[in-house]
C-alpha positions in Angstrom: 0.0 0.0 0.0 1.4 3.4 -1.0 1.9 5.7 1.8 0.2 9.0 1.1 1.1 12.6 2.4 -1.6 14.5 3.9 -0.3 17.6 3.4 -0.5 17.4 -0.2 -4.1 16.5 -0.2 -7.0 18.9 -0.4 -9.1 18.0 2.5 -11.8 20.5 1.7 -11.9 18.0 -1.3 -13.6 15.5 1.0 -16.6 17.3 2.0 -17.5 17.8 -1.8 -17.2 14.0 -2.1 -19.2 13.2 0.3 -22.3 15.4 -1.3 -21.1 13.9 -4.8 -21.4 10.5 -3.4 -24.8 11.2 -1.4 -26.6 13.4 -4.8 -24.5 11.3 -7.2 -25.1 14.4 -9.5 -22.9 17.6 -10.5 -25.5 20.6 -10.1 -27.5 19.3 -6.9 -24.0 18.9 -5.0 -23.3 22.5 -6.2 -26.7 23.8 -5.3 -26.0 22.1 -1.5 -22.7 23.2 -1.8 -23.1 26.9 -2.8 -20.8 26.0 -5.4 -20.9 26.6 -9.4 -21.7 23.4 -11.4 -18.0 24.1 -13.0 -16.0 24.2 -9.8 -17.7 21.1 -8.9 -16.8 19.1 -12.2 -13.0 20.7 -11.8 -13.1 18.8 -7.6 -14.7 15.8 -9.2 -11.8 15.7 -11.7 -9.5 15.8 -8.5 -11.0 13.6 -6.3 -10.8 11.0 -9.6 -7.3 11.5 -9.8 -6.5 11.7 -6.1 -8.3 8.1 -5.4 -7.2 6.6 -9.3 -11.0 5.4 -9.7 -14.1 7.7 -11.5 -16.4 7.4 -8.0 -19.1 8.5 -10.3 -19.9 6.1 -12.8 -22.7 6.7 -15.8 -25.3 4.1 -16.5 -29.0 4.1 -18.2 -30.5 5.8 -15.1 -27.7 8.4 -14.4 -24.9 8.3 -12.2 -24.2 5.4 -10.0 -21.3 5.3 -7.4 -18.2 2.7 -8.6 -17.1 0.0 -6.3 -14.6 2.0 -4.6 -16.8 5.0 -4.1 -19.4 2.5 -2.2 -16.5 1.7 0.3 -15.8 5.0 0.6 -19.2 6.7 1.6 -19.7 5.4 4.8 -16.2 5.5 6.2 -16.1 9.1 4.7 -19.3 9.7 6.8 -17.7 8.5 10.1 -14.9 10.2 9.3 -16.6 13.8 8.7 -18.5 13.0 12.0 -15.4 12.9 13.9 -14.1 15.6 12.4 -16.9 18.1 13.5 -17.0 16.9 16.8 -13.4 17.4 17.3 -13.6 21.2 16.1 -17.4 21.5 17.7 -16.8 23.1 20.9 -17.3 20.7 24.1 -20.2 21.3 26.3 -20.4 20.1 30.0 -23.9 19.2 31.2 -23.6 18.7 35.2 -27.1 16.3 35.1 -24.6 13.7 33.1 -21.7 14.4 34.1 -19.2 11.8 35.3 -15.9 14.2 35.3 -13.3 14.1 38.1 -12.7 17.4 39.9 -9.5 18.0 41.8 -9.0 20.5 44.2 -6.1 21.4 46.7 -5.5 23.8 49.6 -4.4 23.7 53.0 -6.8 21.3 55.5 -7.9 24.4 57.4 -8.7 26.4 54.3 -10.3 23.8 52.4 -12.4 23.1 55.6 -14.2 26.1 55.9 -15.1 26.4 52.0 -14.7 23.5 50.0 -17.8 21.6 51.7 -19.9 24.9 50.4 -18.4 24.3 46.9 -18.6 20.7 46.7 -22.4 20.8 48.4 -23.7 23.0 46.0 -21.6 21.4 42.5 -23.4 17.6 43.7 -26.8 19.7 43.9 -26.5 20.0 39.9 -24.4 17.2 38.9 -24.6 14.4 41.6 -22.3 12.3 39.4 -19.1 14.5 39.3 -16.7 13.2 41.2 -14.6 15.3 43.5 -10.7 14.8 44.8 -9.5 16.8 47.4 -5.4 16.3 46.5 -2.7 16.9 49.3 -1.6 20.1 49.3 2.5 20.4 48.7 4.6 23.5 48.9 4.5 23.9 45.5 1.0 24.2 44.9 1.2 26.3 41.5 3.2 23.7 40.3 0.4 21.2 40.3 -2.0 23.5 38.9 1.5 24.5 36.5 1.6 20.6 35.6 -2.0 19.3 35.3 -2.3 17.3 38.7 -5.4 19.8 39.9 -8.0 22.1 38.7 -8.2 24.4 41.2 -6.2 25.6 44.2 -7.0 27.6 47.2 -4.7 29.8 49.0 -3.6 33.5 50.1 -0.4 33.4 48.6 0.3 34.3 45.1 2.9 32.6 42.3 6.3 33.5 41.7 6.9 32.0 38.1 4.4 32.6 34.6 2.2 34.8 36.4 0.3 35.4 33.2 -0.7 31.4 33.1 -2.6 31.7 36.3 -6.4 32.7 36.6 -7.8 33.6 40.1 -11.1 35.2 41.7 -11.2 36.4 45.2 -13.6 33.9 47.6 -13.1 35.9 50.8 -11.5 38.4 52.4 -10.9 39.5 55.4 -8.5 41.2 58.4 -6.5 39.4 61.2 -7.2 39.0 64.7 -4.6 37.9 67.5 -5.5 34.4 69.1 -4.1 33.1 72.5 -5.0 31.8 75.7 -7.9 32.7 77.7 -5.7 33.2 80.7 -3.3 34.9 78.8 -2.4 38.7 80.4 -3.1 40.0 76.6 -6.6 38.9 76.3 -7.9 41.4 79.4 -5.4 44.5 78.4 -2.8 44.2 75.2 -0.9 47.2 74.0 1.8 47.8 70.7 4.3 47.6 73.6 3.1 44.3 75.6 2.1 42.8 71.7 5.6 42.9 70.9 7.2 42.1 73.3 5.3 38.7 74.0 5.7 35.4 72.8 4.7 34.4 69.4 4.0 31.5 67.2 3.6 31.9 63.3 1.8 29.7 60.6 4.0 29.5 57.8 2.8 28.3 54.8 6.1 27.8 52.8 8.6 27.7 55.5 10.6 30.5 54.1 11.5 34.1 55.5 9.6 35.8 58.0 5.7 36.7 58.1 3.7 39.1 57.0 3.3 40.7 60.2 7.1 40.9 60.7 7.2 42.9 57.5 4.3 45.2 59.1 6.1 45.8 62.3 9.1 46.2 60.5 7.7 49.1 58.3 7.1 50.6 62.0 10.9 49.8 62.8 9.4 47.4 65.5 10.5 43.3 66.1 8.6 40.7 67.7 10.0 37.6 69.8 9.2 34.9 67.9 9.1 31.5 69.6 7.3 28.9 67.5 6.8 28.6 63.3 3.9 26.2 62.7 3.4 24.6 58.7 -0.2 24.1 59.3 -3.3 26.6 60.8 -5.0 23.0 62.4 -2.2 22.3 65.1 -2.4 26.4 66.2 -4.9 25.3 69.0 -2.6 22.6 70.1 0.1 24.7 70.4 -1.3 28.0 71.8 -3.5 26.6 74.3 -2.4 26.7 78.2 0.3 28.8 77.0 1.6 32.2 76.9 1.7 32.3 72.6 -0.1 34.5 70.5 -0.9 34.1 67.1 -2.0 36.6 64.4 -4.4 34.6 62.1 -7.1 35.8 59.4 -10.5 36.2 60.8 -12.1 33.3 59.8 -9.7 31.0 60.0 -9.0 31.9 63.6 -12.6 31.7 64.7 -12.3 27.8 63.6 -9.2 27.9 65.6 -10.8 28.6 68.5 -14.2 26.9 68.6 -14.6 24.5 71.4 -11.1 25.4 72.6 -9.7 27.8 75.9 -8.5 30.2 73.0 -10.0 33.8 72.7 -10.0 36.3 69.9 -8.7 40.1 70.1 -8.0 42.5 68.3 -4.8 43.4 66.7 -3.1 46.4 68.9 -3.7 50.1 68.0 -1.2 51.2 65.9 -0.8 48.5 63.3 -2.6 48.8 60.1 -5.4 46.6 59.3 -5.0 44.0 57.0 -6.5 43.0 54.1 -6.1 39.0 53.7 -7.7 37.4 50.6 -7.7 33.9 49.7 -8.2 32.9 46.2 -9.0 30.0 44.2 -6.2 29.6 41.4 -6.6 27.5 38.2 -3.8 27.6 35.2 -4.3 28.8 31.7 -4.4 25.0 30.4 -8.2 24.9 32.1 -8.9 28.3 31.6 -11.4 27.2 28.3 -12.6 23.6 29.9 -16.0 23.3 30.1 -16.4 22.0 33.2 -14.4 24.4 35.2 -16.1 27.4 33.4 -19.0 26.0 35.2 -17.0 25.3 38.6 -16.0 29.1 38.2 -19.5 29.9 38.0 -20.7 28.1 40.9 -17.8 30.0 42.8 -19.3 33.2 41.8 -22.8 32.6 42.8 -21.2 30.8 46.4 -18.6 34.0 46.9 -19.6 37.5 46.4 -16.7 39.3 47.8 -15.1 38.0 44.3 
């Protein structure tokens, strides 16, 4: 069998064989066609040369389709099919769906709003299925390579910034948590703030924290006596203790339910923060159906996006 070289063959050619072999006559495939009777009989010429057999054959009644062209017709069908669904743009219907979500984020973050997300995506497609992937310190390297849709987190990437996406799901300031017999929780100032104990969550386990760099900008220091790679174990840590923690709002109301921990404000004197966690999703599932609908969902769930 010879070996033919696609890019020397008119492709277009193939649709107007396929209404040649379906009229089997020149002027009603250039009527379907929007074509002129002559540029039709100059494709059939082609398509005769380009498969070595006529396709169209005459006989008393008309045209009739040769041997060959009957083998052709409906493989030339399927193939057309195919074709058009590859180029016809995909469509996600959540009723049917049977698609695998994957999602990442630290436990504490993903605790208090994945279950909103995933609640509401099963209300409209029961069938998709959902994996929550453990987060690693790289996490816009799995959204860089493929391994997850979507990731949540307040930090922000360091490499191909234009490849990632992201909409805000809350926002929020931060709060100091410690001890309910701690001296800070009846009467904390700038001066007893600093100079306590602290403990830090830190995410990447790199550098100082964000509030070092605010008390730096107010040529301050704090003591810091514990660095913590997870917001769950804070409570652990912090209770029956002398520690304080500055945490986002949300997170450290979690942090504290059910445990001897208590909530205060930050001191007068340092600015207010404004803390925003994000969902993240690369470029390469920017277009995919089913996380167009995921981002929609996000934007009905959170409206401080």
């Amino acid at each position: 069998m010879r070996e033919v070289n696609l890019r020397s063959v008119d492709l277009n050619l193939l649709v107007v064989l396929q209404v040649l072999l379906q009229e089997k006559h020149v002027s009603r495939t250039a009527e379907r066609l929007a074509m002129s009777q002559p540029a039709v009989s100059r494709a059939l010429q082609r398509l005769r040369d380009m498969f070595d057999d006529q396709l169209l054959v005459r006989t008393r009644n008309g045209y009739d389709l040769s041997q060959r062209a009957g083998e052709i017709l409906p493989r030339l069908n399927g193939l057309l099919q195919e074709a058009g669904s590859l180029i016809q743009p995909q469509v996600f219907d959540p009723s049917s769906a049977t698609d695998t979500l994957r999602l990442t984020g630290l436990d504490l973050e993903v605790a208090l709003y994945i279950p909103k997300l995933t609640k509401a995506l099963h209300a409209e497609a029961p069938n998709l299925k959902i994996e929550l992937v453990p987060q690693t310190a790289d996490h816009f390297g799995m959204l860089d390579q493929g391994d997850v849709h979507f990731s949540l987190t307040g930090l922000a990437p360091d490499f191909a910034v234009d490849q990632f996406h992201r909409t805000v799901i809350d926002r929020m300031n931060s709060v100091c948590v410690m001890d309910q017999n701690n001296p800070l929780a009846k009467d904390m100032t700038l001066e007893s703030y600093v100079h306590s104990r602290h403990g830090m969550v830190s995410i990447t386990g790199k550098g100082p924290g964000w509030m070092d760099e605010v008390l730096k900008s107010m040529g301050l220091s704090r003591r810091l006596s514990l660095r913590l790679s997870s917001f769950m174990s804070v409570a652990d840590f912090c209770e029956d203790t002398d520690l304080v923690f500055a945490l986002p709002e949300r997170l450290a109301e979690h942090v504290c339910k059910d445990r001897r921990l208590v909530r205060r404000p930050l001191p007068k004197g340092i600015p207010k923060s404004d803390i925003r966690f994000y969902l993240y999703w690369h470029e390469r599932h920017h277009h995919d159906p089913m996380c167009i609908w995921v981002r929609q969902k996000i934007s009905q769930l959170f409206p401080s996006n």
